[in-house]
C-alpha positions in Angstrom: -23.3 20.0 -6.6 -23.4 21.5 -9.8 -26.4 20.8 -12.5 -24.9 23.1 -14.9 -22.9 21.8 -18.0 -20.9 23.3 -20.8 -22.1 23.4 -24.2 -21.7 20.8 -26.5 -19.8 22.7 -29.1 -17.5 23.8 -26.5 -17.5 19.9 -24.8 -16.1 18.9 -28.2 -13.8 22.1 -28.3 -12.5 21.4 -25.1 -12.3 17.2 -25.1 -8.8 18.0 -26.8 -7.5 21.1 -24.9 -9.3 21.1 -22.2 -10.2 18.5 -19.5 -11.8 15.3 -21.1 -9.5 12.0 -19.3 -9.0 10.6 -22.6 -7.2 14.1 -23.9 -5.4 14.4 -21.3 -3.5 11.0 -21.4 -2.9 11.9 -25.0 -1.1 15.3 -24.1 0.5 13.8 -21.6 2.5 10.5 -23.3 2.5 13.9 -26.0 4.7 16.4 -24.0 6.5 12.8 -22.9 7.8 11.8 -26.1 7.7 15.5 -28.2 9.1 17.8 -25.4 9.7 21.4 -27.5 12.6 22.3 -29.5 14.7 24.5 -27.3 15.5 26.3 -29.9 14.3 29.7 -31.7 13.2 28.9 -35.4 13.1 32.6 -36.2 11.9 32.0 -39.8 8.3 33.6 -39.6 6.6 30.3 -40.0 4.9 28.8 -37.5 4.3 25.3 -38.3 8.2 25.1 -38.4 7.8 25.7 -34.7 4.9 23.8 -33.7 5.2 20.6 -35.7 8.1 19.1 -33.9 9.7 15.6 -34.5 9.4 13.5 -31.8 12.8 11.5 -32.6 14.9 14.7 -32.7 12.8 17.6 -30.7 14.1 17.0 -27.2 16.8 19.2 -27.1 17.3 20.2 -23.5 18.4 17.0 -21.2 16.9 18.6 -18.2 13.3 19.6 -19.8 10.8 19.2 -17.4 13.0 17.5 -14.9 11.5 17.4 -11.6 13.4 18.2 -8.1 12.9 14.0 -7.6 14.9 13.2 -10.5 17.3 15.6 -10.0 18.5 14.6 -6.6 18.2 10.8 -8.3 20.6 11.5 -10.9 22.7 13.6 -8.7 22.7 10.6 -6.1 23.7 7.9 -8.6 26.5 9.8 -10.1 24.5 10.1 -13.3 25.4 14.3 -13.3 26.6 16.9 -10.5 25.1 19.7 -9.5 28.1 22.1 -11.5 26.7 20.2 -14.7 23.3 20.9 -14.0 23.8 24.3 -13.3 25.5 24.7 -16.3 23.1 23.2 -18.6 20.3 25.8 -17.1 23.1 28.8 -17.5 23.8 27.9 -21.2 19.9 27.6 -21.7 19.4 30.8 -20.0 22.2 32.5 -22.3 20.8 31.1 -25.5 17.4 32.4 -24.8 16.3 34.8 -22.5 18.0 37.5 -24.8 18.5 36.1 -27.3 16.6 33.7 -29.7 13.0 33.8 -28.9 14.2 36.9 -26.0 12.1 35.9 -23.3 13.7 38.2 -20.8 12.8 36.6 -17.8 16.2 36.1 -16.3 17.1 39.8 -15.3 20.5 38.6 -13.8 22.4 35.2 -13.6 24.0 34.7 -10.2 28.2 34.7 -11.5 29.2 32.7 -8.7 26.1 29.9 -9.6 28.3 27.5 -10.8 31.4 27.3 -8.0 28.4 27.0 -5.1 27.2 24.0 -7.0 30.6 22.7 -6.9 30.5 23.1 -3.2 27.6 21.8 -2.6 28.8 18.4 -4.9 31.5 17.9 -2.5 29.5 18.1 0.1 27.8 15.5 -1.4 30.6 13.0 -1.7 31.2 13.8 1.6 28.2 12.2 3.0 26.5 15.8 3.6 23.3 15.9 1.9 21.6 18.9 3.5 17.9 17.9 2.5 15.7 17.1 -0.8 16.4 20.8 -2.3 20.4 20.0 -2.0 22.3 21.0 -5.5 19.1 22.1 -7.1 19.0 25.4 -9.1 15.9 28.2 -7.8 15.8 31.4 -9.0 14.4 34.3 -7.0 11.7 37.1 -8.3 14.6 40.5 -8.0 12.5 41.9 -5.1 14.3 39.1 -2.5 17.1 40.2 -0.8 20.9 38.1 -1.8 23.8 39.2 -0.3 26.0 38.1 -2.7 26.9 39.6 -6.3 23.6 39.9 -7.5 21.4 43.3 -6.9 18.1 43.3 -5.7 16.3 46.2 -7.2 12.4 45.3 -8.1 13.1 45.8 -11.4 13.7 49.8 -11.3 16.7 51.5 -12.5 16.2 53.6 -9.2 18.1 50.6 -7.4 20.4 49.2 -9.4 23.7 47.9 -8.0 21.5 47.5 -4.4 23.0 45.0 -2.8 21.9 44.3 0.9 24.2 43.6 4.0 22.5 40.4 4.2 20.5 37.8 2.8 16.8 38.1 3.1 15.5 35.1 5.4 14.1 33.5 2.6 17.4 32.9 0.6 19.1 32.2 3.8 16.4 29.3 4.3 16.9 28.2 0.5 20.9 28.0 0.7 20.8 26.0 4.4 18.8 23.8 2.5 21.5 23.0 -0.1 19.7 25.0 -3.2 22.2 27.1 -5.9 20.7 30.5 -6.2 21.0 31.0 -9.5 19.8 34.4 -10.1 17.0 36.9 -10.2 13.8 36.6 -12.4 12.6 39.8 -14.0 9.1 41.2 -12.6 6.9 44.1 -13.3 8.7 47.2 -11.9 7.8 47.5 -8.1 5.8 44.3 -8.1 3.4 46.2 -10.4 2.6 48.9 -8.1 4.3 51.7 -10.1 1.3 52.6 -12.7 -2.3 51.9 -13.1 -1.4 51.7 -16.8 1.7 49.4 -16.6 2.2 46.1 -18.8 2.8 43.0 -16.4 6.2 41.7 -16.8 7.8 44.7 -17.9 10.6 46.7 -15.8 12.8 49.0 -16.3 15.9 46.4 -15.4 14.5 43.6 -17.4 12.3 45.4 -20.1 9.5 43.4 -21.3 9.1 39.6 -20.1 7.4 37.2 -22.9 5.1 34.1 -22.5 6.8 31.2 -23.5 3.9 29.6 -25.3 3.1 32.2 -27.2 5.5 35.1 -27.5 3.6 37.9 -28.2 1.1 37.3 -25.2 1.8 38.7 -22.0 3.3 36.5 -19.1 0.8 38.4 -16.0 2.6 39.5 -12.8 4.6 40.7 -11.1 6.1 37.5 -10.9 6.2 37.5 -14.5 10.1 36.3 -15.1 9.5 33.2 -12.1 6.4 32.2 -13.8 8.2 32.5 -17.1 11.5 31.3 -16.7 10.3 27.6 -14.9 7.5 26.8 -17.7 10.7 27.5 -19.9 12.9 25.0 -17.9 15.3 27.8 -16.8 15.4 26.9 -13.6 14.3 23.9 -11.6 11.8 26.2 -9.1 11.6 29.6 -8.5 10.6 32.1 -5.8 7.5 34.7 -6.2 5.6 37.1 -4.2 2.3 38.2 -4.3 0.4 41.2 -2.4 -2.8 40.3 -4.7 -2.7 37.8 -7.7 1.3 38.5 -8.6 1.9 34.4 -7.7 -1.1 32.9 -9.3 -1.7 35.0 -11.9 1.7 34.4 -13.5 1.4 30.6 -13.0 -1.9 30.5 -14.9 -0.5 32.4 -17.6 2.8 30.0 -17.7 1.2 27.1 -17.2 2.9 26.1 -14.2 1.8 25.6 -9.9 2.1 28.6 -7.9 1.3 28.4 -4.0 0.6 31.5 -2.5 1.1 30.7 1.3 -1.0 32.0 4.4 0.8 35.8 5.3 3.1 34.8 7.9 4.2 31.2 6.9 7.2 32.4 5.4 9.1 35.6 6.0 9.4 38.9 4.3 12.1 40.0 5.8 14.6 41.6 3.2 12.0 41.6 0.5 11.0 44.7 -1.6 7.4 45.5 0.2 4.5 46.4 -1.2 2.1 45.2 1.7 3.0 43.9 5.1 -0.7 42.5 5.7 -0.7 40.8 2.4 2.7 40.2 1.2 3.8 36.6 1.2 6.7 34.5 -1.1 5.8 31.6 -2.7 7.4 29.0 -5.0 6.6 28.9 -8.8 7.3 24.8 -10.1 6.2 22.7 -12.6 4.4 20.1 -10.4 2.7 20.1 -6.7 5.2 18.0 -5.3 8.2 20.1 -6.1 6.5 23.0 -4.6 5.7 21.4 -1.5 9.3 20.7 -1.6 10.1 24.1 -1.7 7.6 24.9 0.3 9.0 23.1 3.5 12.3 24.7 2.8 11.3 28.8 2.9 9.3 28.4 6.4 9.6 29.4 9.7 9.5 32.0 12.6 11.9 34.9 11.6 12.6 37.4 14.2 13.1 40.5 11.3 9.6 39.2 10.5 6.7 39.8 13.2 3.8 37.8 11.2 6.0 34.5 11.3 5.2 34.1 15.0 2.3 33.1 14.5 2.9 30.0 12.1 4.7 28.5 14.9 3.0 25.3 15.6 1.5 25.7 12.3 4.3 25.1 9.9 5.5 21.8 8.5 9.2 20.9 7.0 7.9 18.6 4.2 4.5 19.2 3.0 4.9 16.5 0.5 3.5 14.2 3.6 0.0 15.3 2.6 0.0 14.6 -1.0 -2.1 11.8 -2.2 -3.4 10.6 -5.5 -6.9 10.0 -3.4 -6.7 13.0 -1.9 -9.6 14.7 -3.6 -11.8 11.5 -1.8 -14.1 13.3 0.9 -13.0 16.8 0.5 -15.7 19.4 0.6 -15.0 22.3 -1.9 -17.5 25.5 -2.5 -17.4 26.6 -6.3 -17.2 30.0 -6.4 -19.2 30.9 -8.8 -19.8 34.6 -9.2 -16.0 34.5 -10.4 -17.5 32.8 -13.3 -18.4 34.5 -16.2 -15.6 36.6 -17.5 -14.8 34.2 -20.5 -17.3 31.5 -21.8 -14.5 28.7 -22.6 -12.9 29.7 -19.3 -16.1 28.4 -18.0 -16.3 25.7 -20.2 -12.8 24.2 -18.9 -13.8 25.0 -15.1 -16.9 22.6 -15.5 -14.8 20.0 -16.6 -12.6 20.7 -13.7 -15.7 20.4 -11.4 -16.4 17.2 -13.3 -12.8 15.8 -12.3 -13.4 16.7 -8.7 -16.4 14.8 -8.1 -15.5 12.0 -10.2 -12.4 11.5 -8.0 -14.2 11.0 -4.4 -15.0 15.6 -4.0 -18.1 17.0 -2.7 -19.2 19.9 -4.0 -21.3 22.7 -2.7 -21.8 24.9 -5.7 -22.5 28.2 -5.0 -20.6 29.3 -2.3 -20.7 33.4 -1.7 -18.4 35.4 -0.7 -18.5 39.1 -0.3 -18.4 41.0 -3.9 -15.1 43.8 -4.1 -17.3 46.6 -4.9 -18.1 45.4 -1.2 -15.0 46.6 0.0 -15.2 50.1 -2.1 -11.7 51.6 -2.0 -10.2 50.3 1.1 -7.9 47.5 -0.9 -6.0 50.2 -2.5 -6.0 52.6 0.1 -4.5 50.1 2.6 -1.8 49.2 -0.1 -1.2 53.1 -0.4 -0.5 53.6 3.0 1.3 50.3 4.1 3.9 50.9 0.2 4.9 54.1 1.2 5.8 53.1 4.5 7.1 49.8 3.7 9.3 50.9 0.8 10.5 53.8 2.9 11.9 51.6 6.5 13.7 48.8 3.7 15.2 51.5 2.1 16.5 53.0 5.1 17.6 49.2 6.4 19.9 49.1 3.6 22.0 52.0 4.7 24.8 53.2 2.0 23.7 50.4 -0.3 20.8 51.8 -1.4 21.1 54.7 -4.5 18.0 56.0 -3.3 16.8 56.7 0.5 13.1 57.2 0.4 10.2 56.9 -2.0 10.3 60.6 -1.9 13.6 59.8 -4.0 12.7 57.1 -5.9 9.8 59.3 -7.4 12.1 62.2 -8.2 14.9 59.4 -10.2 11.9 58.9 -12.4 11.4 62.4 -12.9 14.9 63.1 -13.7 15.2 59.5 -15.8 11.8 59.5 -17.9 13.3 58.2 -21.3 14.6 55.4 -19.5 12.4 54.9 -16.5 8.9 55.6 -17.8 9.2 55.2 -21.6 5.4 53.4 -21.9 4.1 54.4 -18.1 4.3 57.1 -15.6 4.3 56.5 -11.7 0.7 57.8 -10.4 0.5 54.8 -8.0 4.1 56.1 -6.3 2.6 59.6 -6.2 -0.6 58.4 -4.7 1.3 56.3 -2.1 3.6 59.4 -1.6 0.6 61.6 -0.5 -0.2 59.2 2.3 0.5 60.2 6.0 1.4 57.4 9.1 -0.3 54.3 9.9 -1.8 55.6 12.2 -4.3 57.5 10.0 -8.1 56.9 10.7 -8.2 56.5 6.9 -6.0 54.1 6.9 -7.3 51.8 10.3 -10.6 52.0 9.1 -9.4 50.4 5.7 -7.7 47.9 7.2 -10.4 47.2 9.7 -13.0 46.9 6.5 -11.0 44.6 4.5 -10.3 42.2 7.1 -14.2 41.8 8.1 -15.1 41.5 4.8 -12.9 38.8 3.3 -12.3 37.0 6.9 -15.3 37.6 9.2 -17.6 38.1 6.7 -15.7 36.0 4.0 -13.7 33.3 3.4 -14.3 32.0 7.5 -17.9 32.0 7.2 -18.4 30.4 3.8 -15.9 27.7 5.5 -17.6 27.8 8.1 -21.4 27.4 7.4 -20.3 24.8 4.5 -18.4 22.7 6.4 -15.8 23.5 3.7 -12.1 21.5 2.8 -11.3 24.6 0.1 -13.2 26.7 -2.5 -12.3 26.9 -6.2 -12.2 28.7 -9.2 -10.7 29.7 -12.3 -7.5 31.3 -11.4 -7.6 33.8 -14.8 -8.0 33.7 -17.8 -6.0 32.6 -21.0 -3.0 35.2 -21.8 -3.9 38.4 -23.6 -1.3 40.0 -26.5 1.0 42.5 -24.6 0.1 46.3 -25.2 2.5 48.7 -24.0 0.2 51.8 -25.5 -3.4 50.3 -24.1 -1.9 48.4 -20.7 -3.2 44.7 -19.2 -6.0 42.7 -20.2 -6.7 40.9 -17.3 -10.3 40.0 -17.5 -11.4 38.0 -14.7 -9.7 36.0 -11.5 -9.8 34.4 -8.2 -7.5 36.4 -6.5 -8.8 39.0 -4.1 -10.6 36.8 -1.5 -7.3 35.1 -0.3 -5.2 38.0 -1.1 -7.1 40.4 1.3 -7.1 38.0 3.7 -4.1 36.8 4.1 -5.0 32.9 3.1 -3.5 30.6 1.1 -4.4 29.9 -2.8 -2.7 27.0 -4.7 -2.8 27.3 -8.6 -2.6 24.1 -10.6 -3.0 24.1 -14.7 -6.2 23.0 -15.5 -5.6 22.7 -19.6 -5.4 24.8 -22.6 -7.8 27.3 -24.6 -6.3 27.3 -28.3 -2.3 26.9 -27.0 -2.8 29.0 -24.4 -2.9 27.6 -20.6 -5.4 28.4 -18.1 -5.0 27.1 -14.2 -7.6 26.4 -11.5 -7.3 27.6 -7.9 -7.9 26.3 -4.8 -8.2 28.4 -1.7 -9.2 28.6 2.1 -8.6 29.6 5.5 -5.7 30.6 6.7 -3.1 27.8 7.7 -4.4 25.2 5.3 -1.6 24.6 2.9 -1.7 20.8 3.8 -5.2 20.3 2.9 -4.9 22.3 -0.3 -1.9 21.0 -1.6 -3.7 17.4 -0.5 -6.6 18.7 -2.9 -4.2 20.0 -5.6 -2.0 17.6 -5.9 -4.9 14.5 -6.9 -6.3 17.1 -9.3 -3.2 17.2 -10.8 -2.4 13.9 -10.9 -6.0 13.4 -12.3 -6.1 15.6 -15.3 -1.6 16.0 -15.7 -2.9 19.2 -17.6 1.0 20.5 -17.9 2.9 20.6 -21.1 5.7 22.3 -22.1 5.6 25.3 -24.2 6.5 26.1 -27.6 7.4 29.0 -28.1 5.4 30.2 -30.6 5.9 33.7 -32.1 2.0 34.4 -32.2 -0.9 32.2 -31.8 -2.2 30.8 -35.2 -6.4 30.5 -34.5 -6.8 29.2 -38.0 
């Protein structure tokens, strides 16, 4: 266990914002009664947008509903799924471009509204497809809808792509009774355009915002998911991440983001960027309504290879494991070398440890795993190799729908399109892919052969191992840094890479706030172990209730 404390000047810093029991009570009953305006005050002064009357404030009737209460309403008559569908819609409209423009709705699905209809009468006829039925999820625009949305990863390269058929993943959420209700902007290509790009921006969807504070940059790519459910646009929504673009978005947002094992749920039909680390997730506001989610998007897909092997592993309802004790017993390694990056970052991740032992956890602090200058260039080179001919076989499955054929194509659109495609950023990473022969390139095996040793063999297994580990933790990021389209991201540090490489899960949950900017805690392990870390994640949660909604402020006031 851990001898190391914070300092008392940030303790007393951090007893408010940050983790102490007490505090968090406070925010809680807080973001109970106050909720946020809904509203843009667009006057230049910020108190008139923080200081918010607790009699008046709660604007929006579904702010931070959960999927629970939904399906209770819905059941007792109380609203139907067309209304609720329609209060997100006219939430959407009034400000994703408009009022405080968060842009991270790129597209709202026009035929939203008549499917919740249909699924209502389904409803009073006794069909009640599952706990997801009715409810409103929007999915990150690299997931394939057949239906009259496009799916374009953000680039004007795509747009008006629409596939010959659902990607398995939005076939799984609509058997399960969930309104599609449209696509979430993203950084272009899942970020894998530029090595100088801004997270969150594309060139459908331009530049997504952080709701708490506008002028700080939401992370990626899953920028607009991350964005648009900490704004209650959406009641869930669907992510993806090759390294970081689940988590990191749902530290910045304040929200949970479950990045599941590679091969729990399928990437069939989605915009690749990685077929040994690819994986969608769901983005929520609470554990339990991602383990929700969760149970709906798995399963063995024939399109998708890797799902083979989570037969026998997979579970339908995930909420089963969740338990306010379930932090009792569990052995977690602190990862500590991730440490560092930001003193009050470190300051809230000891009160973090502090909640996990006082709640029944074990902790073996340090736990090692292999550093990524370890792993030298082989991360990026893999990636090179496995975009070029990922991007290249889905746009070939899409036949006459897709504007452009090959990345070969998609490179020269951005050529011919500069002003509109690459007005802050050019496409190295797509030439750098582009130069890349056949997986079957030594360069490539050899690569893939490194990372897998060294964040598996040599990794994540044997720390698990050795320790006797339940899950290993850290800060999932840092707080949001001030968007900068000239100078690019900010990301400082993160907990991303071990799992990522992998192929193994990583749950984020928020952990509190540095100034009014969020800051989540992740919990990671071996591959297959969603039960056990959604246990783990779900009793800190429930411990510290860390969440609040946002406010929308236009820049952070540090006086």
């Amino acid at each position: 266990m851990t001898d190391s404390k914070p300092a008392e000047k940030n303790r007393a810093r951090y007893s408010v914002s940050g983790l102490d029991r007490r505090g968090f009570l406070s925010l809680g009953a807080l973001a109970t009664a106050v909720g946020m305006s809904g509203c843009w005050a667009g006057q230049g002064d910020v108190d008139q947008t923080v200081l918010l009357d607790p009699d008046t404030s709660s604007s929006f009737e579904l702010e931070e509903i959960t999927i629970d209460q939904l399906q209770a309403a819905m059941s007792s008559g109380k609203w139907t799924a067309e209304y609720v569908v329609r209060q997100y819609v006219d939430r959407i409209q009034a400000m994703n471009e408009q009022g405080p423009e968060l842009r991270a709705v790129i597209e709202v699905n026009p035929d939203a509204i008549s499917i919740a209809a249909e699924r209502d009468a389904e409803r009073r006829a006794g069909n009640i497809r599952g706990p997801l039925h009715g409810v409103p999820i929007l999915l990150k625009d690299n997931i394939a809808t057949h239906d009259r949305t496009t799916t374009t990863a953000g680039t004007l390269a795509l747009l008006g792509s629409i596939p010959d058929h659902d990607s398995f993943v939005a076939a799984r959420l609509r058997e399960a009774g969930a309104v599609l209700l449209g696509k979430a902007n993203l950084s272009e290509w899942a970020n894998f355009r530029s090595t100088r790009s801004s997270s969150g921006w594309s060139g459908r969807g331009r530049q997504c915002k952080n709701p708490y504070v506008l002028d700080r940059n939401p992370c990626g790519s899953s920028s607009g998911s991350g964005a648009a459910v900490s704004a209650n646009f959406a009641a869930a929504a669907i992510g993806t991440e090759t390294n970081g673009s689940i988590v990191c978005p749902s530290t910045a947002n304040g929200v949970v983001g479950v990045k599941p094992t590679v091969g729990l749920v399928s990437r069939s039909r989605i915009i690749p960027i990685s077929h040994t680390q690819d994986t969608a997730g769901p983005m929520t506001r609470t554990v339990r309504d991602a383990a929700l989610v969760l149970g709906a998007l798995v399963g063995v897909d024939p399109e998708d290879p890797a799902t083979a092997a989570s037969e026998g592993k997979f579970h339908t309802d995930y909420t089963a494991f969740l338990r306010e004790d379930g932090l009792q017993g569990a052995r977690i390694g602190v990862y500590r070398s991730a440490f560092g990056f930001h003193p009050e970052v470190d300051a809230l991740m000891e009160q973090s440890l502090e909640v996990l032992t006082q709640h029944g956890a074990e902790l073996v602090d340090p736990v090692e795993l292999p550093k990524y200058q370890d792993f030298g260039n082989a991360p990026f080179t893999v990636l090179l190799y496995e975009f070029k001919a990922g991007v290249n076989d889905y746009l070939a499955s899409l036949g006459d729908a897709a504007p452009v054929k090959s990345l070969a194509e998609v490179i020269a659109f951005n050529e011919k399109n500069a002003d509109r495609s690459m007005p802050y950023f050019d496409q190295e990473t797509l030439l750098l892919a582009q130069e890349k022969g056949p997986l079957t390139d030594p360069e490539y095996l050899e690569a893939l052969d490194t990372c897998r040793r060294l964040s598996r063999d040599e990794g994540i297994d044997k720390a698990m191992d050795e320790h006797r580990l339940d899950a290993i933790v850290g800060p999932t990021g840092g707080p949001a840094w001030v968007t900068d389209l000239v100078n690019k991201d900010n990301f400082g540090g993160s907990t991303s890479t071990p799992a990522a490489i992998a192929g193994y899960p990583n749950v984020s949950v928020p952990a509190g706030f540095i100034f009014e900017l969020p800051v989540g805690v992740s919990f990671f392990g071996r591959a297959w172990s969603e039960p056990t870390l959604l246990r783990i994640a779900y009793a800190f949660e429930q411990a510290t209730k860390a969440r609040r909604p946002p406010k929308f402020l236009p820049t952070l006031d540090l006086a």
